[in-house]
C-alpha positions as CSV (number, residue, x, y, z in Angstrom):
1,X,0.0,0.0,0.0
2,X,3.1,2.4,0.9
3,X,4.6,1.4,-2.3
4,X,1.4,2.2,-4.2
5,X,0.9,5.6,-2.6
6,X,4.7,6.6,-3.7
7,X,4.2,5.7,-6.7
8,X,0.9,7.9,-7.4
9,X,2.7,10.7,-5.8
10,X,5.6,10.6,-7.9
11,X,3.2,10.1,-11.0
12,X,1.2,13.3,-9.7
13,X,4.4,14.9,-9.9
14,X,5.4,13.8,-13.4
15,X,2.1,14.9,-14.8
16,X,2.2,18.6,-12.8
17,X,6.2,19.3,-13.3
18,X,6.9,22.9,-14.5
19,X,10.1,21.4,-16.1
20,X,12.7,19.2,-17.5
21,X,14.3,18.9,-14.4
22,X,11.4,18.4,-12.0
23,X,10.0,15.8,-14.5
24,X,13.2,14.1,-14.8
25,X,13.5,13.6,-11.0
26,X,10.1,12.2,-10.5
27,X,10.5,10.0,-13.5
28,X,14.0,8.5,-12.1
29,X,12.3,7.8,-8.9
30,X,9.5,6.2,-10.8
31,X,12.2,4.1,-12.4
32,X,13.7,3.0,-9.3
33,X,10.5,2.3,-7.3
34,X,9.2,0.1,-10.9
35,X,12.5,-1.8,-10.5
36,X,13.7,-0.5,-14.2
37,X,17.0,0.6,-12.9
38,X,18.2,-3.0,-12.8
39,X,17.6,-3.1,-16.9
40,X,19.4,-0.1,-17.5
41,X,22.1,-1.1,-15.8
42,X,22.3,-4.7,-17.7
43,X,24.0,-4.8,-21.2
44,X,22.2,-8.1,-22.0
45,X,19.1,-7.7,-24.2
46,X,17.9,-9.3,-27.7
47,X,16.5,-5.8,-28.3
48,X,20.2,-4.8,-30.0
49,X,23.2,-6.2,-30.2
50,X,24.7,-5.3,-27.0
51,X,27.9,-7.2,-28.1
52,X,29.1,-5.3,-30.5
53,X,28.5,-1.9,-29.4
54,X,30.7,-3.3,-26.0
55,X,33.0,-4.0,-28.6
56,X,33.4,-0.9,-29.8
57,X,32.9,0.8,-26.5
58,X,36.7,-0.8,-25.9
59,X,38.1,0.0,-28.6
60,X,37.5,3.9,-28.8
61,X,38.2,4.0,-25.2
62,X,41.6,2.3,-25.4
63,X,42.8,4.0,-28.2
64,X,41.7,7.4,-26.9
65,X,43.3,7.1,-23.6
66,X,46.3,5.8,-25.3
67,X,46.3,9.1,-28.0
68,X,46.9,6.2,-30.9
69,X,45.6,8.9,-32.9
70,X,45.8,7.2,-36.2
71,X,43.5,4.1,-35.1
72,X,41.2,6.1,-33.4
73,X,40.3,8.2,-36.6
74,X,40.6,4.7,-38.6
75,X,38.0,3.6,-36.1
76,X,35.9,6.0,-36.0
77,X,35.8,7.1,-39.9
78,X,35.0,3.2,-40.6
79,X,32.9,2.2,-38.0
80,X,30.7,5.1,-37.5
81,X,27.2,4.0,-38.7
82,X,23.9,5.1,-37.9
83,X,21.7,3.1,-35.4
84,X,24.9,0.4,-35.2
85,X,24.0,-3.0,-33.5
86,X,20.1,-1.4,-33.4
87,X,20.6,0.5,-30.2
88,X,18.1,3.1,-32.0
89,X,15.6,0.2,-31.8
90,X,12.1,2.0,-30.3
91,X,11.5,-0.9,-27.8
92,X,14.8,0.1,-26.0
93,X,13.4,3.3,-24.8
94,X,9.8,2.2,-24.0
95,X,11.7,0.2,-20.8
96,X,11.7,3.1,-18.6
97,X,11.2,6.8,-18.2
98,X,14.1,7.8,-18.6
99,X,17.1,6.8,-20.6
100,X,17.7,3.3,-21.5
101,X,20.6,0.8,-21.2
102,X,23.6,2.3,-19.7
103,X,25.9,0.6,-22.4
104,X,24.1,2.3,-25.3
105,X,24.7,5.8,-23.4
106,X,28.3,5.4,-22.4
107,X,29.1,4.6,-26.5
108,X,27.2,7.4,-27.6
109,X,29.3,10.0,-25.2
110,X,32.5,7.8,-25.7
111,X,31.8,8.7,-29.5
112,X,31.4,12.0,-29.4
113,X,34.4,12.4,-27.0
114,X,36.7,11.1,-29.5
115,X,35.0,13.2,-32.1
116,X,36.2,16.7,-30.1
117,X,39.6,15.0,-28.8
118,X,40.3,14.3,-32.5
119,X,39.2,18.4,-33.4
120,X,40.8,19.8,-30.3
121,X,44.0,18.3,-30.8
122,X,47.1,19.3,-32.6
123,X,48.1,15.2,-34.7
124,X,50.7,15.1,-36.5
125,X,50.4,14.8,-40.0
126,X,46.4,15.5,-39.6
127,X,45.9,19.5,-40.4
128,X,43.2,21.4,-40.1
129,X,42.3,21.7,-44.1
130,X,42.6,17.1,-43.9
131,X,40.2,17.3,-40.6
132,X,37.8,18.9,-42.0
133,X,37.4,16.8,-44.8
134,X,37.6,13.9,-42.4
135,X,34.2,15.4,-40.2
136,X,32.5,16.3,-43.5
137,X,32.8,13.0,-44.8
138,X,32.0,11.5,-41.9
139,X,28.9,14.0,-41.1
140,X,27.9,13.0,-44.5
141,X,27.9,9.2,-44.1
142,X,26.5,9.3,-40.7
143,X,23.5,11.5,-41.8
144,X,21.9,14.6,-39.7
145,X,18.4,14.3,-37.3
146,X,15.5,16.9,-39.1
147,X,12.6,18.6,-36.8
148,X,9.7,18.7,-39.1
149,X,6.6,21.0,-37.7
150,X,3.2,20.1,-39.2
151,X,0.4,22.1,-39.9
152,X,-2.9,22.8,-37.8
153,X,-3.7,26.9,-37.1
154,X,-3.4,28.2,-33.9
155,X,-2.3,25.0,-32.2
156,X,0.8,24.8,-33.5
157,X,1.9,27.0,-30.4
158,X,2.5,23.6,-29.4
159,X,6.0,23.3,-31.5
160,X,7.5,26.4,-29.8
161,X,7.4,24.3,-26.5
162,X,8.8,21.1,-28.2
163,X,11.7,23.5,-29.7
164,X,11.8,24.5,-26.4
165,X,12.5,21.2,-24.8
166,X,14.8,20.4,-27.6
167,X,16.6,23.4,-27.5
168,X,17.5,23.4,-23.6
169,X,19.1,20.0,-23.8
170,X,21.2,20.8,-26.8
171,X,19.2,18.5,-29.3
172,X,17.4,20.8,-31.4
173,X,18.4,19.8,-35.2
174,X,20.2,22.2,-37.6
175,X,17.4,20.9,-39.7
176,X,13.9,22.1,-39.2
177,X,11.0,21.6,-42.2
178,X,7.7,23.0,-41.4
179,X,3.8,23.3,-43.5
180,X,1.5,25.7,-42.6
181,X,1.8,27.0,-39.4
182,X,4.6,24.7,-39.1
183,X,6.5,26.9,-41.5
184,X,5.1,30.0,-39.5
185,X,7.3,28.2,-36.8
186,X,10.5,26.8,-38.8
187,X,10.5,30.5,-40.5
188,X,10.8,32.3,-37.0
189,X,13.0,30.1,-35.7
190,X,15.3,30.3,-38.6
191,X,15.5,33.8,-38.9
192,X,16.9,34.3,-35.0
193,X,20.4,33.6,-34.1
194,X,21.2,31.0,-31.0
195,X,21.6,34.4,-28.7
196,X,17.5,35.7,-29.8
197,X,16.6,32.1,-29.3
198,X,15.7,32.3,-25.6
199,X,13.1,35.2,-26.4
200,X,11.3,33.1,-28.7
201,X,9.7,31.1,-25.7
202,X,7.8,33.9,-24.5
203,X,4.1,34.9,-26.4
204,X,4.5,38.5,-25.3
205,X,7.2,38.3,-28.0
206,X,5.3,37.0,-30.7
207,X,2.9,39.1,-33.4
208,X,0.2,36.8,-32.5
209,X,-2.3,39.0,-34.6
210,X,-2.8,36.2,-38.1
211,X,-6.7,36.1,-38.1
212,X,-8.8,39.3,-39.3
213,X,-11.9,38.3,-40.8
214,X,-11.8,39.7,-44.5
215,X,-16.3,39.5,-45.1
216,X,-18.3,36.4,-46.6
217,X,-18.9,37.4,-49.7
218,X,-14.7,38.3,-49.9
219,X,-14.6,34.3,-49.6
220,X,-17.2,33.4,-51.6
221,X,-15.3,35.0,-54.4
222,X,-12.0,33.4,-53.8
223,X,-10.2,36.2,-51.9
224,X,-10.4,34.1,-48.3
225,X,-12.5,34.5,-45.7
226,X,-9.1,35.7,-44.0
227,X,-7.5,38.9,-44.6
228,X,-4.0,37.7,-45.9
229,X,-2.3,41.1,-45.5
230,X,-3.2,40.9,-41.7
231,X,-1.3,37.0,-42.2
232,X,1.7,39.1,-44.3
233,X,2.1,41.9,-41.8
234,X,2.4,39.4,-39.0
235,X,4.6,36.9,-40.0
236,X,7.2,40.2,-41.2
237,X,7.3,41.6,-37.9
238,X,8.0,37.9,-36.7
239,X,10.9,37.0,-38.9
240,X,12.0,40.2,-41.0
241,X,12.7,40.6,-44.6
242,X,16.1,37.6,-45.5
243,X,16.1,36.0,-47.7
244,X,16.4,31.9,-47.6
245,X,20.1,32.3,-47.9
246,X,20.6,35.3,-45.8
247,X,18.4,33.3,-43.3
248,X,21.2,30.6,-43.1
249,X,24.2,33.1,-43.1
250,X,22.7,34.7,-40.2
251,X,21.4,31.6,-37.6
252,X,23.3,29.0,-39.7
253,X,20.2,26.8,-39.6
254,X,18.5,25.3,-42.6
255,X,14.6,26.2,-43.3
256,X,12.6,24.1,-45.2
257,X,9.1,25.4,-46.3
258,X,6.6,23.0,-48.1
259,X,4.4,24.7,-50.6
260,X,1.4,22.9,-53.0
261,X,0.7,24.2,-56.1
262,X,-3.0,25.1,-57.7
263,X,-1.7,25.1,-61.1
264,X,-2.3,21.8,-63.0
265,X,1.1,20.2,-64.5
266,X,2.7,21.1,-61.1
267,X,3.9,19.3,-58.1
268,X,4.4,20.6,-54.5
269,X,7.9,21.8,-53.7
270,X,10.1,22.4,-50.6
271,X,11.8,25.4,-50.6
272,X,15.4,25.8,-49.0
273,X,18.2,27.6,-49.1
274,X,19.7,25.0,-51.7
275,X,16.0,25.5,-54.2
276,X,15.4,29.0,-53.7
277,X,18.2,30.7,-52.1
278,X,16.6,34.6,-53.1
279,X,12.9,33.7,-52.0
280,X,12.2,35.6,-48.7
281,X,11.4,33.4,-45.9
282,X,8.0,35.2,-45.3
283,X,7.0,35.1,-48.5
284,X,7.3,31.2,-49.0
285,X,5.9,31.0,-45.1
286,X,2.9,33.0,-46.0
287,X,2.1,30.8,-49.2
288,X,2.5,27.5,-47.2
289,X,0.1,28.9,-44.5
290,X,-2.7,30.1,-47.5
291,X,-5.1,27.2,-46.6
292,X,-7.5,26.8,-49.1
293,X,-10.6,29.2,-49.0
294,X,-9.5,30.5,-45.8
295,X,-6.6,32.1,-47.4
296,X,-6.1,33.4,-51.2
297,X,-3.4,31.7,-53.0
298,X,0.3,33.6,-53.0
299,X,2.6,34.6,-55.5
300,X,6.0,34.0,-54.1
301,X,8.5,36.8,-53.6
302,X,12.0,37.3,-54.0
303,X,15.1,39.7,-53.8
304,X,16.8,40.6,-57.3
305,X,20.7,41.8,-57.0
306,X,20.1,44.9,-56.1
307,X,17.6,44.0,-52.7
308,X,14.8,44.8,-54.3
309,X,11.3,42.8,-54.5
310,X,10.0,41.0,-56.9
311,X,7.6,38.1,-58.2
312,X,9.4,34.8,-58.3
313,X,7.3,32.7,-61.2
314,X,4.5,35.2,-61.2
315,X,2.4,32.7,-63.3
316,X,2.3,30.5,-60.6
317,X,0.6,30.8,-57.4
318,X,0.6,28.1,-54.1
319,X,-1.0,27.3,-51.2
320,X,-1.2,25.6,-47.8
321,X,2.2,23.1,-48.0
322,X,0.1,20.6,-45.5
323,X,-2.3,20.0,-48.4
324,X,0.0,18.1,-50.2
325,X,3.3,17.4,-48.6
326,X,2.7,17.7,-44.6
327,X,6.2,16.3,-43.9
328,X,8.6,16.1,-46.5
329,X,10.8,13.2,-45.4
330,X,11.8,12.0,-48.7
331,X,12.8,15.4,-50.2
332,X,15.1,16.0,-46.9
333,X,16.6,12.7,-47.1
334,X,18.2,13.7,-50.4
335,X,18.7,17.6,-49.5
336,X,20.0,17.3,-46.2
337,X,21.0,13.4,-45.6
338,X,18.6,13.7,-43.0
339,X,18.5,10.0,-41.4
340,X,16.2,10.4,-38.4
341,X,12.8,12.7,-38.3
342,X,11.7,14.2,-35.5
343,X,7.7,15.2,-36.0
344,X,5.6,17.6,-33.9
345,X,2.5,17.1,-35.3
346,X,-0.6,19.3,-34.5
347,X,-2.6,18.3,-37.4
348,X,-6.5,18.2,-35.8
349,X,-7.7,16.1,-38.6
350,X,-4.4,13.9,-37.7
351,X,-3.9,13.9,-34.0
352,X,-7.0,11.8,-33.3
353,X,-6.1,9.3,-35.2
354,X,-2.1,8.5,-35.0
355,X,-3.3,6.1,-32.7
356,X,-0.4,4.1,-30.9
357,X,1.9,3.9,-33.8
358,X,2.3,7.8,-33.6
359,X,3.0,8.1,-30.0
360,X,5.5,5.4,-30.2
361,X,3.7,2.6,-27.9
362,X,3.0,-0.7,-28.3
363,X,0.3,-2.0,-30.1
364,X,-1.2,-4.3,-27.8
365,X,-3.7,-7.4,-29.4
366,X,-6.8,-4.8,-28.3
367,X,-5.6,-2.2,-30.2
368,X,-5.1,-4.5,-33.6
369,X,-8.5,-4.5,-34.8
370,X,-8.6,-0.9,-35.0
371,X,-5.3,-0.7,-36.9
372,X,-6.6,-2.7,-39.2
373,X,-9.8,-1.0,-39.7
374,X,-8.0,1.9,-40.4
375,X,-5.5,0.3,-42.4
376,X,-8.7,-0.4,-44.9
377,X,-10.1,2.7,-44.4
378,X,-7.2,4.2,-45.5
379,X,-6.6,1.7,-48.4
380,X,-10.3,2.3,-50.1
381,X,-10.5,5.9,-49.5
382,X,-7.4,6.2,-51.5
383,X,-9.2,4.8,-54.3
384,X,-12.3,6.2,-54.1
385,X,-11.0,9.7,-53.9
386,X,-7.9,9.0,-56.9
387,X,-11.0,7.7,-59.2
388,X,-12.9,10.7,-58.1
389,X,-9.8,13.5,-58.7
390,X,-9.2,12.2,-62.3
391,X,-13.2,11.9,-63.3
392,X,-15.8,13.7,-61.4
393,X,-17.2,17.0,-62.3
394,X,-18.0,20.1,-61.4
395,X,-14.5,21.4,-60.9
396,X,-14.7,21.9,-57.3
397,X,-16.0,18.3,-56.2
398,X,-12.7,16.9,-58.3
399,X,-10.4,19.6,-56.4
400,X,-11.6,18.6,-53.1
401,X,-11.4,14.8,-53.7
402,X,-8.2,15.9,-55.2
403,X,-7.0,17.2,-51.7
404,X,-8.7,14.2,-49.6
405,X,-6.6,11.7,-51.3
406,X,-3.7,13.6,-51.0
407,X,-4.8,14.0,-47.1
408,X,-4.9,9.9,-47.0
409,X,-1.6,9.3,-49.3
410,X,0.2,10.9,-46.8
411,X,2.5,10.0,-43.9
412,X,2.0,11.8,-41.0
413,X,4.7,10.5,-38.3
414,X,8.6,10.4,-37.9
415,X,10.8,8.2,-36.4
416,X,9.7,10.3,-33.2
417,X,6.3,11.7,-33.3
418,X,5.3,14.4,-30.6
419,X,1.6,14.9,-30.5
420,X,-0.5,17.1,-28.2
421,X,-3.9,15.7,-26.6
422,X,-6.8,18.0,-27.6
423,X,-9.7,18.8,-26.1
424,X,-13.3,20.7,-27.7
425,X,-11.8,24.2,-26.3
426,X,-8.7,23.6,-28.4
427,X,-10.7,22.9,-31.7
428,X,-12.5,25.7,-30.9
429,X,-9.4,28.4,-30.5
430,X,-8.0,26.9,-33.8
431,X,-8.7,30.2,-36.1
432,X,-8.5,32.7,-33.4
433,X,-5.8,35.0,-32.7
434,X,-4.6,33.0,-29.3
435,X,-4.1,34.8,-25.9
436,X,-0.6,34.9,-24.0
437,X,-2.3,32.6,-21.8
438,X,-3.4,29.8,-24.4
439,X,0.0,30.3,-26.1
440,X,1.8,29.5,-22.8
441,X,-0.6,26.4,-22.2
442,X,0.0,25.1,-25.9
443,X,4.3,25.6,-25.4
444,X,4.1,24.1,-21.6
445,X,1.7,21.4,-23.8
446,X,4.7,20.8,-26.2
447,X,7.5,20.8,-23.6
448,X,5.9,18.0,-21.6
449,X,5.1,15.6,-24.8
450,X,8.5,15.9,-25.6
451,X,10.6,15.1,-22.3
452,X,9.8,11.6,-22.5
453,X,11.2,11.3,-25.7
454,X,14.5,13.0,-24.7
455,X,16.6,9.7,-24.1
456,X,15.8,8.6,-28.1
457,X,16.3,11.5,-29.4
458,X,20.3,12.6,-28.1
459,X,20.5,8.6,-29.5
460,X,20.5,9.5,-32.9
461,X,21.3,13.3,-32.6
462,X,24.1,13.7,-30.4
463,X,27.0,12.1,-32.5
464,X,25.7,14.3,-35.8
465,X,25.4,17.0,-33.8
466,X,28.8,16.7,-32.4
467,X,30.0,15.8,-36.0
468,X,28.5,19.5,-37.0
469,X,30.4,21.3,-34.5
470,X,33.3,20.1,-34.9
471,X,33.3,21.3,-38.7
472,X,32.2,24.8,-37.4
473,X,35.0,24.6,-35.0
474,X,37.5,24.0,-37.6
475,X,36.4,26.3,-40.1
476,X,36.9,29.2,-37.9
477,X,40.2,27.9,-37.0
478,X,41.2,27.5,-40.5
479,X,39.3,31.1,-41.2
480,X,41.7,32.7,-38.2
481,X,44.8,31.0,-39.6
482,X,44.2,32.8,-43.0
483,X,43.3,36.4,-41.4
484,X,47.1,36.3,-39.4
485,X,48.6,35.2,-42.7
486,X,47.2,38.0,-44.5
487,X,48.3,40.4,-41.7
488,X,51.8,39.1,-42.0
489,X,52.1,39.0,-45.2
490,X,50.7,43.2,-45.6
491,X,53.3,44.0,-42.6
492,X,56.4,45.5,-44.6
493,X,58.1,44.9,-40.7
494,X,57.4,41.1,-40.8
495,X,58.0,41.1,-44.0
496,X,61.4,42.3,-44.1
497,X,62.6,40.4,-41.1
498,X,61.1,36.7,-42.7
């Protein structure tokens, strides 16, 4: 009964804690009242192969505390492979609250300790111009995690609280990819340097002004029952007038924008700093967040040489990126050699129904026959709607079956998916301009879906991440080498006494 009592208490605690911290500590105890410390602290499991990442535990360790620099970069270049022996494996981090087995941890910071003792270090015959070829290379078969923010109005608040949670414990991706208001999100967060980050967790620094109503007969007539220029005005004072490109210069983080075209004889695109490097990040934000009928579609804007707007394609126009392409895994995969997703999805039409799968639990035998119902839901639907977006008429039936079967075709979950639980009050603030306080309930909302998932994530994050630095690192270093040359080298002093 005692037993029972601590444990609701430290549960009460879990579900109430104000942050990462609090939450970790009551989850730990939870952990050790549950008797899950005992698995963590056991190598042995079929769930990977715990062999061979001890293995490799030894070697790194023995050749970095010997400074055999030469087998530890032959080790490490070689055997550096994403999710080795299947420590990424889900099931390994349903075990317990936090973290999983001790084994996979101490390989993961025994990597990435090598990784900076190899940067840090003066090798011989290893310079700075050969490391950084050796980290890119590496970075580049290793592959980089991606945040991808989906769509879903006003509740996608919810993502500034799971960038929050990522960002505090060092994990947030140089990758993020967002739809709708998702791209609302990835634009603002890729227009701010790591300094203006911390300010981006408060509402009262927000525009949170989107939503004017723009009359009835305006949206009968196609202009949107939304005034867009309210939209426009708030998303520049959010994240200024760069440009893709200039974006990137500045916070040194990628933005990836998903729009959908209404044009015929066009296909939805992701817009990046590598696709559209002179687009401005507002302009592509505001054309991903046009949702159809609510918002007019948008011509996409862009700076010419001289910093001046102008229409990019101005016989094409786009719309809401979640229509067609809610998360763009594929087209990052090739872009960015993103290897691991990272989803927050807000999605209402979605969140309902990610069911288990989405949450990352197991699928117990109960919860099988409604997979599988939806399994043929989703398989019929698809063709009913494809026959009907290729034959029905009048034009407007064929465009919205057109939309539903792109709405089914889709995949909405990552390799983590963070998901809010929504209540009728949150369906019903979706297209209103939210208050501080139902912002602050929303990020708070985010922050605690994505603590559990904390353990999985620095799994497949931290060695890229590490990876990414340590290029950084090295470029300045090569970058400050070049700037005392040239001062040499212009010193008639110096020069005369070399």
């Amino acid at each position: 009964m005692a037993m029972r009592g601590k444990i609701h208490r430290f549960q009460k605690m879990l579900a109430e804690a104000p942050n990462y911290e609090s939450w970790k500590a009551a989850a730990l105890e939870l952990d050790y009242l549950e008797g899950k410390v005992d698995w963590k602290e056991t190598f042995a499991s079929d769930l990977y192969n715990y062999e061979l990442i001890y293995d490799r535990l030894s070697q790194l360790r023995q050749y970095h505390q010997q400074r055999e620099f030469d087998l530890l970069r032959r080790a490490l270049r070689e055997g550096l492979h994403h999710d080795l022996g299947n420590m990424g494996n889900p099931a390994l981090y349903r075990q317990s609250r936090v973290g999983t087995k001790h084994l996979v941890e101490a390989y993961i910071n025994q990597v990435c300790e090598s990784l900076d003792f190899l940067c840090d270090n003066d090798v011989p015959g290893f310079s700075v111009a050969e490391k950084i070829d050796f980290f890119k290379d590496t970075l580049l078969s290793y592959g980089r995690p991606a945040l991808l923010l989906s769509g879903g109005a006003s509740l996608g608040l919810f993502h500034i609280g799971v960038i929050k949670a990522l960002w505090e414990r060092a994990l947030l991706p140089q990758v993020v990819a967002g739809s709708s208001v998702g791209a609302i999100i990835a634009g603002i967060l890729g227009t701010h340097t790591d300094a203006e980050i911390p300010d981006l967790f408060s509402p009262e620094n927000h525009n949170l002004h989107a939503w004017r109503w723009n009359g009835l007969m305006n949206g009968l007539r196609g202009r949107g029952f939304m005034d867009q220029s309210q939209l426009e005005n708030c998303l520049r004072a959010n994240m200024g007038e760069y440009t893709f490109e200039e974006a990137f210069h500045r916070t040194g983080r990628s933005i990836n924008i998903s729009v959908s075209p209404i044009q015929e004889n066009q296909k939805a695109r992701l817009l990046c700093g590598y696709t559209s490097p002179y687009l401005l990040v507002w302009s592509a934000v505001l054309a991903s967040a046009a949702v159809p009928g609510i918002f007019a579609p948008v011509t996409l804007m862009k700076k010419d040489p001289s910093g001046n707007l102008q229409p990019y394609m101005p016989r094409l126009q786009f719309v809401d990126g979640s229509v067609v392409s809610d998360l763009p895994v594929e087209r990052l995969m090739h872009l960015h050699d993103v290897n691991f997703t990272i989803v927050s999805q807000t999605n209402p039409h979605v969140v309902p129904f990610l069911g288990t799968r989405g949450r990352d639990e197991k699928m117990g035998l109960l919860g099988l026959p409604k997979q599988l119902l939806k399994s043929e839901f989703q398989f019929h639907g698809k063709g009913l709607f494809d026959f009907m977006r290729k034959r029905v008429r009048p034009e407007i039936l064929r465009q919205a079956s057109g939309q539903m079967y792109t709405i089914l075709a889709q995949r909405y979950y990552g390799d983590v998916t963070i998901a809010p639980r929504y209540g009728l009050r949150h369906y019903a603030g979706m297209l209103r301009n939210p208050t501080p306080e139902f912002a602050r309930e929303l990020i708070q909302q985010g922050e605690r879906a994505t603590w559990p998932h904390i353990a999985m994530i620095r799994t497949h994050a931290k060695i890229s991440q590490t990876l990414e630095r340590c290029v950084a690192r090295l470029r300045q270093r090569a970058e400050s080498r070049r700037a005392e040359i040239r001062v040499i080298s212009s010193d008639p002093v110096a020069g005369s006494a070399s």
